[in-house]
C-alpha positions as CSV (number, residue, x, y, z in Angstrom):
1,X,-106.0,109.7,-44.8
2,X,-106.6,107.5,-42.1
3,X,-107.1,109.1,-38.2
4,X,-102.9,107.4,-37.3
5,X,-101.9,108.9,-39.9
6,X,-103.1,112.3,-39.3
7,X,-102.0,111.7,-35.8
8,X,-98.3,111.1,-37.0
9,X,-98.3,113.9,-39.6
10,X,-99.5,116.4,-36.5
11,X,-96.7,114.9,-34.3
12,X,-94.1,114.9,-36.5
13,X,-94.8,116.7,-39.4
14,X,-93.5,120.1,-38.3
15,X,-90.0,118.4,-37.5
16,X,-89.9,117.1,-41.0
17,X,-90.7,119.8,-42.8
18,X,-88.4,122.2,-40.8
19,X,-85.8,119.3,-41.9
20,X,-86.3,119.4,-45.3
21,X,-86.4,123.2,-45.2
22,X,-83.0,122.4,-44.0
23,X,-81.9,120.2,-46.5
24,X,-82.7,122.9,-49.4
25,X,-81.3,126.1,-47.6
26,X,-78.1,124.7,-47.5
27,X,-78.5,122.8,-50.8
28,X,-78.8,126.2,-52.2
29,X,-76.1,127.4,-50.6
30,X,-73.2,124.8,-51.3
31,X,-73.4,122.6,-54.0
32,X,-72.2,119.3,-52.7
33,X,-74.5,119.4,-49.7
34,X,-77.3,117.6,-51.6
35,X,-75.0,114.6,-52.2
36,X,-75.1,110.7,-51.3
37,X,-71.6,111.8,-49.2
38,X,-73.4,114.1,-47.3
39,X,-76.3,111.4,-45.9
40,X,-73.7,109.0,-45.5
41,X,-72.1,111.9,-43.2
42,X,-75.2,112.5,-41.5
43,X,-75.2,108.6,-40.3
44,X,-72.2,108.5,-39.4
45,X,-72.6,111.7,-36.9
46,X,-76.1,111.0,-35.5
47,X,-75.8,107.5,-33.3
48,X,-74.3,109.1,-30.8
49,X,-76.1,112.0,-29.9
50,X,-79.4,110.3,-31.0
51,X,-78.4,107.8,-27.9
52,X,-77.8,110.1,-25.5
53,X,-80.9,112.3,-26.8
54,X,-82.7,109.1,-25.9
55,X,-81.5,108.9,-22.5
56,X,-82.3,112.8,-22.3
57,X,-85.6,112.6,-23.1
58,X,-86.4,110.5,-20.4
59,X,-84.7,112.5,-17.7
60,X,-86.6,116.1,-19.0
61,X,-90.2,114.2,-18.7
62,X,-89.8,113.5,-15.2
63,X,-88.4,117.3,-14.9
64,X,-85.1,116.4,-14.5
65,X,-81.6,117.2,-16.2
66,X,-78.4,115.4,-16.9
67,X,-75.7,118.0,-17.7
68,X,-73.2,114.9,-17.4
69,X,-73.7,113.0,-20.4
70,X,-71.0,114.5,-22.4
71,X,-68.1,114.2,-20.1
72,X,-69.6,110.4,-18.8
73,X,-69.6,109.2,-22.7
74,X,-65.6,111.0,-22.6
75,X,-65.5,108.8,-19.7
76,X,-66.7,105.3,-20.8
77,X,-64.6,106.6,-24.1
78,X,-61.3,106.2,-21.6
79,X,-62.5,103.3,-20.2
80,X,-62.6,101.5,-23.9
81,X,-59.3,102.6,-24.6
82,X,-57.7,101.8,-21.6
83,X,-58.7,98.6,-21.5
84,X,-58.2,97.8,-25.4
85,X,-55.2,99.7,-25.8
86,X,-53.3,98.8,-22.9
87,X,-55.1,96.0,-20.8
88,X,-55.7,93.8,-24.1
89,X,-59.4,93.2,-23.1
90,X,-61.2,91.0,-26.3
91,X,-63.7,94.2,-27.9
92,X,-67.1,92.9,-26.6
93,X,-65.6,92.6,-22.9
94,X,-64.2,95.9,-23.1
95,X,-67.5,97.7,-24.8
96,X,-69.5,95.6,-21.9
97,X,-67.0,97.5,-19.2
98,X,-67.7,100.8,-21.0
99,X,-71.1,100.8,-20.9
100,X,-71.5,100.1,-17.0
101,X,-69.2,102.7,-16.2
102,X,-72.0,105.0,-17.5
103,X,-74.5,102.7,-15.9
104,X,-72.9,103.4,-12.3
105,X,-72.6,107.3,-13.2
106,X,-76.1,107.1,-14.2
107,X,-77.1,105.5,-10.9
108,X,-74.7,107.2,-9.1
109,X,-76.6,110.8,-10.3
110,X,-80.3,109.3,-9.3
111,X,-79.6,108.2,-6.0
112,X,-77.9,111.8,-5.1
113,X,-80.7,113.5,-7.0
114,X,-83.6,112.0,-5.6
115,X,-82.9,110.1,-2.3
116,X,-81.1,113.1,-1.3
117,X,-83.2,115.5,-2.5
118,X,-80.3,117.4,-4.5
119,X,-81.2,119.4,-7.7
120,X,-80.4,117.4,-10.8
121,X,-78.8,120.3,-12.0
122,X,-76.4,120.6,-9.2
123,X,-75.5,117.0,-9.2
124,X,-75.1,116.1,-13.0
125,X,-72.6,119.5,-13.1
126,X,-70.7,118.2,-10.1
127,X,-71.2,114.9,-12.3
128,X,-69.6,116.1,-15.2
129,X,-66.2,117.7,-13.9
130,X,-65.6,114.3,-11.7
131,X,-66.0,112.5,-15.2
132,X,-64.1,114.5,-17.1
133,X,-61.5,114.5,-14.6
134,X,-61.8,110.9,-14.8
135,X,-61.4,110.4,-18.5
136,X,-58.1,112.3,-18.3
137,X,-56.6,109.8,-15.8
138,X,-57.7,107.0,-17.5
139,X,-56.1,108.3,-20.5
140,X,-53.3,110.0,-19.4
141,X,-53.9,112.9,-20.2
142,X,-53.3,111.6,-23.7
143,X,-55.1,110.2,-27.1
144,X,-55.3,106.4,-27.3
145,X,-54.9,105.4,-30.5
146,X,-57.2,101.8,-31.8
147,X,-56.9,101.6,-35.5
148,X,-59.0,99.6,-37.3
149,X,-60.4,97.5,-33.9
150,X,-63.8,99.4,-33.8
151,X,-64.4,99.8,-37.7
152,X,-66.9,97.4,-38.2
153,X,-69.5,99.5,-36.2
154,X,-69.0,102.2,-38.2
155,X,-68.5,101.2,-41.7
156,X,-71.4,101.1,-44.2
157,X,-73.3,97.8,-44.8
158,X,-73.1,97.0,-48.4
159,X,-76.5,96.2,-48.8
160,X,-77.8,99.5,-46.7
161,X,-75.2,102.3,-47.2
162,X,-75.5,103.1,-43.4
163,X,-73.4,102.0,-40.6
164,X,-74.5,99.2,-37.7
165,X,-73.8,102.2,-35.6
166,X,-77.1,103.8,-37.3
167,X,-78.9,101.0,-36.9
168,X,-78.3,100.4,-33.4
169,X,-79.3,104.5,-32.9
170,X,-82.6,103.4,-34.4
171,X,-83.2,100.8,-32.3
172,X,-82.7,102.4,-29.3
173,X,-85.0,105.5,-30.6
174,X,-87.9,102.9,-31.3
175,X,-87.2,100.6,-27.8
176,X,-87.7,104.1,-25.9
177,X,-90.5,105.0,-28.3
178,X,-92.3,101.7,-26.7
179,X,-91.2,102.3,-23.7
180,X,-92.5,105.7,-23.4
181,X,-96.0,104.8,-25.6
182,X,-96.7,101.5,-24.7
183,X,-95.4,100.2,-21.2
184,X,-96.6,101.0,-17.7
185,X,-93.7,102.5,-16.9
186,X,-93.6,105.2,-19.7
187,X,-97.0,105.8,-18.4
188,X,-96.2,106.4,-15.2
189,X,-93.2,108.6,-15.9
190,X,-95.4,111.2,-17.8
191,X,-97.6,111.0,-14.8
192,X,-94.6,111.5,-12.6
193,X,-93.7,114.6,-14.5
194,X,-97.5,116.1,-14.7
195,X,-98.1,115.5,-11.2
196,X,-95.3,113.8,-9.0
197,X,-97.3,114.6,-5.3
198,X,-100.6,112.3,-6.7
199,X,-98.5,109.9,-8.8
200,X,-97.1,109.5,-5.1
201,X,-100.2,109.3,-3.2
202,X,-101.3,106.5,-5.6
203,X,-98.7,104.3,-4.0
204,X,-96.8,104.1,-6.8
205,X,-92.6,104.1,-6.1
206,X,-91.7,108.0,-7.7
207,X,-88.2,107.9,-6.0
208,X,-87.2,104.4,-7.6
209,X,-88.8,104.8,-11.2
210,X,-87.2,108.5,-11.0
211,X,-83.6,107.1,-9.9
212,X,-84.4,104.8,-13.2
213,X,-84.2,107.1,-15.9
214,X,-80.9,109.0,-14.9
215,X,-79.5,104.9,-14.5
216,X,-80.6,105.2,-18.5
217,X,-79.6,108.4,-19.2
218,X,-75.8,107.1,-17.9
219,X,-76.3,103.6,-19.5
220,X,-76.5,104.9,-22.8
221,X,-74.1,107.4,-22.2
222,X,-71.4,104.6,-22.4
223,X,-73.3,102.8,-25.7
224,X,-73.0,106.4,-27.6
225,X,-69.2,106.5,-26.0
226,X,-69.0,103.2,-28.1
227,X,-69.7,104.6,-31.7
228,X,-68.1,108.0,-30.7
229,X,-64.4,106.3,-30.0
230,X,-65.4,104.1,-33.2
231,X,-65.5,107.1,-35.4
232,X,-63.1,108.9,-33.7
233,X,-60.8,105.6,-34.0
234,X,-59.2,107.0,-30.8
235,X,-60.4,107.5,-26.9
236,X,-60.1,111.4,-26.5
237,X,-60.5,112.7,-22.6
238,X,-61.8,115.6,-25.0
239,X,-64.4,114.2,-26.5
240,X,-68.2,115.2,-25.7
241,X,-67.4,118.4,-24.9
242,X,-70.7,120.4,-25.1
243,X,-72.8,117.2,-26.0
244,X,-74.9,117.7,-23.2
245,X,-76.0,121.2,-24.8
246,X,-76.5,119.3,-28.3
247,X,-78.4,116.7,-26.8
248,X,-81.0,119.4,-24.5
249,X,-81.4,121.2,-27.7
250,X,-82.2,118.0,-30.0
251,X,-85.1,117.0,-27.6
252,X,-86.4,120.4,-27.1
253,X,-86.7,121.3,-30.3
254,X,-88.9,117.8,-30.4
255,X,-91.4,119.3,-28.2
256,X,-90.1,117.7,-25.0
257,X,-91.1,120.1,-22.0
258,X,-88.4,121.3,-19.9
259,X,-91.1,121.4,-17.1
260,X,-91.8,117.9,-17.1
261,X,-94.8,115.6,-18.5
262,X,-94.6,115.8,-22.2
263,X,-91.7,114.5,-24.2
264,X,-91.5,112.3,-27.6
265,X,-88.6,109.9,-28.3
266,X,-89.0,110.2,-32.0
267,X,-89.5,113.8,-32.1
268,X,-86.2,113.8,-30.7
269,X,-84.4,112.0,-32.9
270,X,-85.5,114.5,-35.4
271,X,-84.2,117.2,-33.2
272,X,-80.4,114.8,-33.0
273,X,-81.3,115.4,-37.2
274,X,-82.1,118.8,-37.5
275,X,-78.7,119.7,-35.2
276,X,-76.4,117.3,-37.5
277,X,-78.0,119.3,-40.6
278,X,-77.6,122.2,-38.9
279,X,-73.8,121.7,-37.9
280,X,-73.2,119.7,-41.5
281,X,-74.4,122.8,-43.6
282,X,-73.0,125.2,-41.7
283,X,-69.1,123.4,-42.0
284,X,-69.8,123.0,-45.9
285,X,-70.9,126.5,-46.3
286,X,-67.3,127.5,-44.5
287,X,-68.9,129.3,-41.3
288,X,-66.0,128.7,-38.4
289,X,-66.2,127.0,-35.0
290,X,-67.6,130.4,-33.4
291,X,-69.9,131.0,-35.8
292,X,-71.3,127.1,-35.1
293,X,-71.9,127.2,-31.5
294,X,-73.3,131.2,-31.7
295,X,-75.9,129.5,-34.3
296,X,-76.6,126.2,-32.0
297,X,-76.7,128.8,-28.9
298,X,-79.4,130.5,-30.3
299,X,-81.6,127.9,-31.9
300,X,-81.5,126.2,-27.6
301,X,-82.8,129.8,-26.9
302,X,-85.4,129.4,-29.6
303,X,-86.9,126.0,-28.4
304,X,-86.6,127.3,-24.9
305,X,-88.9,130.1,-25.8
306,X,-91.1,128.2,-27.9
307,X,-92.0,126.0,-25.0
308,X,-92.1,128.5,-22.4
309,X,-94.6,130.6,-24.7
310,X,-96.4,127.0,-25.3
311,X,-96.7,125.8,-22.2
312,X,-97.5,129.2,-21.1
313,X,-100.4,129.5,-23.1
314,X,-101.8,126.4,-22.1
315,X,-101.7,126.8,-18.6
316,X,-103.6,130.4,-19.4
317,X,-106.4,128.0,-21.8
318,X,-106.5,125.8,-19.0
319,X,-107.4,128.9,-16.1
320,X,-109.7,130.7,-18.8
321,X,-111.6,127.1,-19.1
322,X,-112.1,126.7,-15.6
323,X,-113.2,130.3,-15.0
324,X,-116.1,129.7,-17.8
325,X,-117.7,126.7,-15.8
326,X,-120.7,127.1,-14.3
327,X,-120.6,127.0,-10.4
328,X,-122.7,124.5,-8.9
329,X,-125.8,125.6,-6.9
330,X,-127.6,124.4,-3.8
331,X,-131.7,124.3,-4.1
332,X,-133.3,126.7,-1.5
């Protein structure tokens, strides 16, 4: 085994296995869950909270949070079906409009955030009722019906048994895999989450690269919004209610650091596929809608712990280090 390869195992090899540990728990436990229906389940659910775990990951490096997402993809949602359903707008116009509405929330949520020097936190929940409120005026306060006019996203592909909508969930995971790994700016974001005050005094432009992620975060937002009315087959002012939760716990459980300065796009679209398992076993196996969000509560408290207790214990390595050096001297 080649050095990359041991490199990938050691990055995502605990995801995978506590995936697989998934997989045979609740194979063991219903007997229809280890089933071509199931997978074909599975990716149908994860494009859009794979997207918007994307868009989260970015936001938590740089120590940020978006608590908006759920109600802005309910938003763009509105905005699809208002304009299909009752404007008349040809599908890729109408996706196009979509989208930027989460673009402009997205944007909307940086400048406030960082120009202003607002919490995240406070902003993105201030965020989330405007949108929501939004979505049900668009809609009326009602469910827009499309029909068939977004199936072909969603359908499987005869020669792949998984929908476009998959596909396009994986492309997005390995543009912000580049992104993060590869480009100058990814670089520069885990610096601005490590150290933001030197990443400053470099000269490099913190408040604009920072504004940049949540302008992400909101832009695909409105793509998962997208796939979401697609499977739906209906704009719901309902919809994403507690994706924002889903979506923190995906990229947590990928090792992301709520602190800032460590995250891993593809280690959170194993977190997005641990949740679906998660939530997919635990409907075959019969547990009810309480029982579901008491279990999701808990495994966010989990990963929350985990990385305290991790990034606690390096920061106490890191002190024990630098109490072991040996003090310079001065000759006599």
């Amino acid at each position: 085994m080649n050095a990359h390869a041991k490199h990938l195992l050691a990055a995502h090899g605990p995801l995978l296995l506590v995936w697989g540990a998934l997989f045979l728990l609740f194979g063991s436990l219903s007997e229809n869950f280890l089933s071509r229906d199931t997978l074909g389940t599975l990716a149908g659910q994860v494009p859009p909270l794979a997207i918007i775990a994307c868009g989260m990951t970015f936001v938590l490096l740089v120590a940020g949070i978006d608590l908006s997402v759920g109600s802005v993809m309910a938003l763009c949602g509105a905005v699809l079906g208002y304009t299909l359903a009752d404007r008349g707008l040809a599908l890729p116009l109408a996706m196009l409009l979509a989208v930027a509405v989460g673009a402009a929330v997205g944007l909307f949520n940086g400048c406030l955030s960082v120009f202003l020097r607002i919490p995240s936190f406070i902003v993105t929940l201030g965020t989330l009722e405007v949108a929501r409120g939004l979505s049900y005026l668009a809609t009326g306060s009602e469910t827009k019906y499309l029909g068939s006019r977004l199936d072909a996203l969603i359908e499987p592909l005869p020669f792949l048994g998984v929908p476009p909508s998959f596909l396009v969930a994986l492309a997005v995971v390995a543009a912000g895999h580049f992104v993060l790994v590869r480009s100058v700016y990814g670089r520069h974001l885990v610096a601005i989450g490590t150290n933001e005050n030197a990443v400053r005094l470099a000269g490099i432009p913190v408040a604009w690269r920072k504004v940049g992620v949540f302008l992400l975060a909101g832009t695909l937002a409105g793509l998962a919004s997208v796939f979401s009315t697609a499977r739906l087959g209906s704009a719901d002012p309902n919809a994403g209610v507690g994706f924002e939760l889903s979506a923190i716990a995906a990229v947590v459980i990928g090792g992301t650091s709520l602190m800032g300065g460590r995250a891993s796009v593809v280690n959170s679209f194993l977190g997005v596929l641990v949740i679906a398992t998660l939530a997919a076993g635990l409907s075959q196996t019969g547990a009810s809608e309480p029982t579901k969000r008491v279990v999701t509560g808990l495994v966010i408290v989990l990963a929350v712990t985990v990385d305290a207790l991790r990034s606690g214990a390096l920061e106490r390595l890191r002190r024990r280090l630098q109490s072991r050096r040996i003090p310079k001297t001065t000759p006599e």
